[in-house]
TORPA-760586 format. One record per residue: residue number from 1; residue in one letter; chain; x, y, z of N, C-alpha, C in turn. Coordinates in steps of 0.2 Angstrom, whole numbers, plus 5000, padded with zeros to 4 digits. Example, Ala and Ser with C-alpha at 12.3 -4.5 7.8 and 13.67 -1.06 7.14 Angstrom:
<nodes>
 resi resn chain neast nnorth  nup caeast canorth caup ceast cnorth  cup
    1    A     A  5066   4972 5039   5062    4978 5039  5066   4984 5039
    2    S     A  5064   4989 5035   5068    4995 5036  5064   5000 5039
</nodes>
This chain:
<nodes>
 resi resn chain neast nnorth  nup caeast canorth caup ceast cnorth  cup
    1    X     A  5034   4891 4956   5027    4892 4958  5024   4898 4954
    2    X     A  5030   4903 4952   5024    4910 4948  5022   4906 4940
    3    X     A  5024   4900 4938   5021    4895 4935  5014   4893 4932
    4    X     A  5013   4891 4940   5006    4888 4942  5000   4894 4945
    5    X     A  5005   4897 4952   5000    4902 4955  5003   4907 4957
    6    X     A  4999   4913 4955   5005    4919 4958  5002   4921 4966
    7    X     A  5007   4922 4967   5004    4925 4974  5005   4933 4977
    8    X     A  4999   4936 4980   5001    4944 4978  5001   4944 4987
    9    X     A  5005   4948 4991   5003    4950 4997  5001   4957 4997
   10    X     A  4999   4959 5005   5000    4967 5004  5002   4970 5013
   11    X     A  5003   4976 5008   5008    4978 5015  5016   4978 5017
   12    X     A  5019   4976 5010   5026    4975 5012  5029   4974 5017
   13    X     A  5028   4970 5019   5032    4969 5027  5038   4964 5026
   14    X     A  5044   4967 5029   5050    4966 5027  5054   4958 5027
   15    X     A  5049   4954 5029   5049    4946 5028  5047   4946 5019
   16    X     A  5045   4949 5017   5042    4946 5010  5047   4946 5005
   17    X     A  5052   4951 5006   5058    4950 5003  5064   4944 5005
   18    X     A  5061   4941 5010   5067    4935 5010  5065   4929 5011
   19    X     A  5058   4928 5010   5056    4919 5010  5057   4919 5002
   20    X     A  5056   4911 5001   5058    4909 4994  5049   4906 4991
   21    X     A  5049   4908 4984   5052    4914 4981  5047   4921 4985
   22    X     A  5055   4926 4984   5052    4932 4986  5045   4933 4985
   23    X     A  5040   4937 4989   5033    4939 4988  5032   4946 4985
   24    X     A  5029   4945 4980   5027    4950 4975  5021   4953 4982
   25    X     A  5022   4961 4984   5016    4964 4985  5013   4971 4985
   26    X     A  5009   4974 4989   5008    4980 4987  5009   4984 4994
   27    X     A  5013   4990 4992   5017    4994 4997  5012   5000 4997
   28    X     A  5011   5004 5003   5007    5009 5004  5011   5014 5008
   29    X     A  5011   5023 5006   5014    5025 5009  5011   5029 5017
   30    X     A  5011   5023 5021   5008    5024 5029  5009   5031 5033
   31    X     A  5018   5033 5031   5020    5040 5031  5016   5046 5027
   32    X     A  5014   5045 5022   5012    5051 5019  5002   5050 5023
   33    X     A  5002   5042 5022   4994    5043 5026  4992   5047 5032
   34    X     A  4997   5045 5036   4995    5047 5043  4998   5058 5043
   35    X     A  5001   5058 5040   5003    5065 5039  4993   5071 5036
   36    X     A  4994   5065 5030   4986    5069 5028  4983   5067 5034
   37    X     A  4982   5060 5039   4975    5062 5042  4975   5065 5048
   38    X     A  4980   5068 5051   4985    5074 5054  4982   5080 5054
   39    X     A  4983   5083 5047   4981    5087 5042  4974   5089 5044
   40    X     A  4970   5084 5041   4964    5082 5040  4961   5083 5049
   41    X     A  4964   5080 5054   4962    5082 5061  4962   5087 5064
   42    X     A  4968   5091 5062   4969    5099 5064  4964   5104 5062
   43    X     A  4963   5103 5052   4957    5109 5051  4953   5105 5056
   44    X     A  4949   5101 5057   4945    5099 5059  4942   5103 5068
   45    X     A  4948   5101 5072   4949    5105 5076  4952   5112 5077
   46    X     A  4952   5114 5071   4951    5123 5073  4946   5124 5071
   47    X     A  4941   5118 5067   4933    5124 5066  4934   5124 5056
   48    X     A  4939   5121 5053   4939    5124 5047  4931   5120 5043
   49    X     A  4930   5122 5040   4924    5117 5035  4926   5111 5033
   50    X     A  4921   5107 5031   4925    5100 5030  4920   5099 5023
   51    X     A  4926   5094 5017   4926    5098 5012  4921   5094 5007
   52    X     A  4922   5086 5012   4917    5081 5008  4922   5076 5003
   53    X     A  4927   5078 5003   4932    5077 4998  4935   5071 4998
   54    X     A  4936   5066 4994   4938    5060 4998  4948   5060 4994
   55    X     A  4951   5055 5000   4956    5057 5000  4960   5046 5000
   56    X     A  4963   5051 4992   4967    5041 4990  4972   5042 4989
   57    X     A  4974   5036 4991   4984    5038 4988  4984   5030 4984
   58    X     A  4990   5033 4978   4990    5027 4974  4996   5023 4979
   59    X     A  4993   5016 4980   4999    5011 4981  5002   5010 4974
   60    X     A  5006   5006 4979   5012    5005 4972  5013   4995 4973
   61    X     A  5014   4993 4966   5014    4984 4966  5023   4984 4966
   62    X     A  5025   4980 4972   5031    4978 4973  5031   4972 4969
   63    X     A  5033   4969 4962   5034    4961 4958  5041   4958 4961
   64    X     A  5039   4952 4964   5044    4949 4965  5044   4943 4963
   65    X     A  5049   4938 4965   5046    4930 4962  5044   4926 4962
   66    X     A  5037   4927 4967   5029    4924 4969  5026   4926 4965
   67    X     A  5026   4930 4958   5018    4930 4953  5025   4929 4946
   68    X     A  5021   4928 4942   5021    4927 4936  5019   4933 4930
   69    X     A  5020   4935 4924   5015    4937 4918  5010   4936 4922
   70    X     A  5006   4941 4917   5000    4940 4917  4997   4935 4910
   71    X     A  4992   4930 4910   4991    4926 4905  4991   4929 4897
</nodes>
């Protein structure tokens, strides 16, 4: 298949490790998300200033043997 077409998922959901072929995707980390917007709720809730700031997390690409090269 990563021949013809690759195929990307997202969200690494722990099925994508075991159908054939494995699915190439992109993992995010949901724990560190929800920590910062936790964070980000509290000042909010005691009154701290808000900062305008925008707030990214780099996902990360899980390759597996649903994509191929790149051309």
């Amino acid at each position: 298949m990563p021949d013809d077409v690759s195929l990307v998922g997202y969200d690494n959901i722990p099925e994508a490790e075991y159908v054939w072929p494995p699915s190439t995707t992109v993992r995010q980390d949901f724990g560190e998300a929800g920590r910062r917007a936790l964070e980000l709720l509290v000042a909010q809730i005691e009154g701290e200033p808000r900062t305008g700031t925008l707030v990214a997390r780099e996902p990360e690409l899980v390759a597996r043997g649903s994509s191929g090269p790149p051309p």
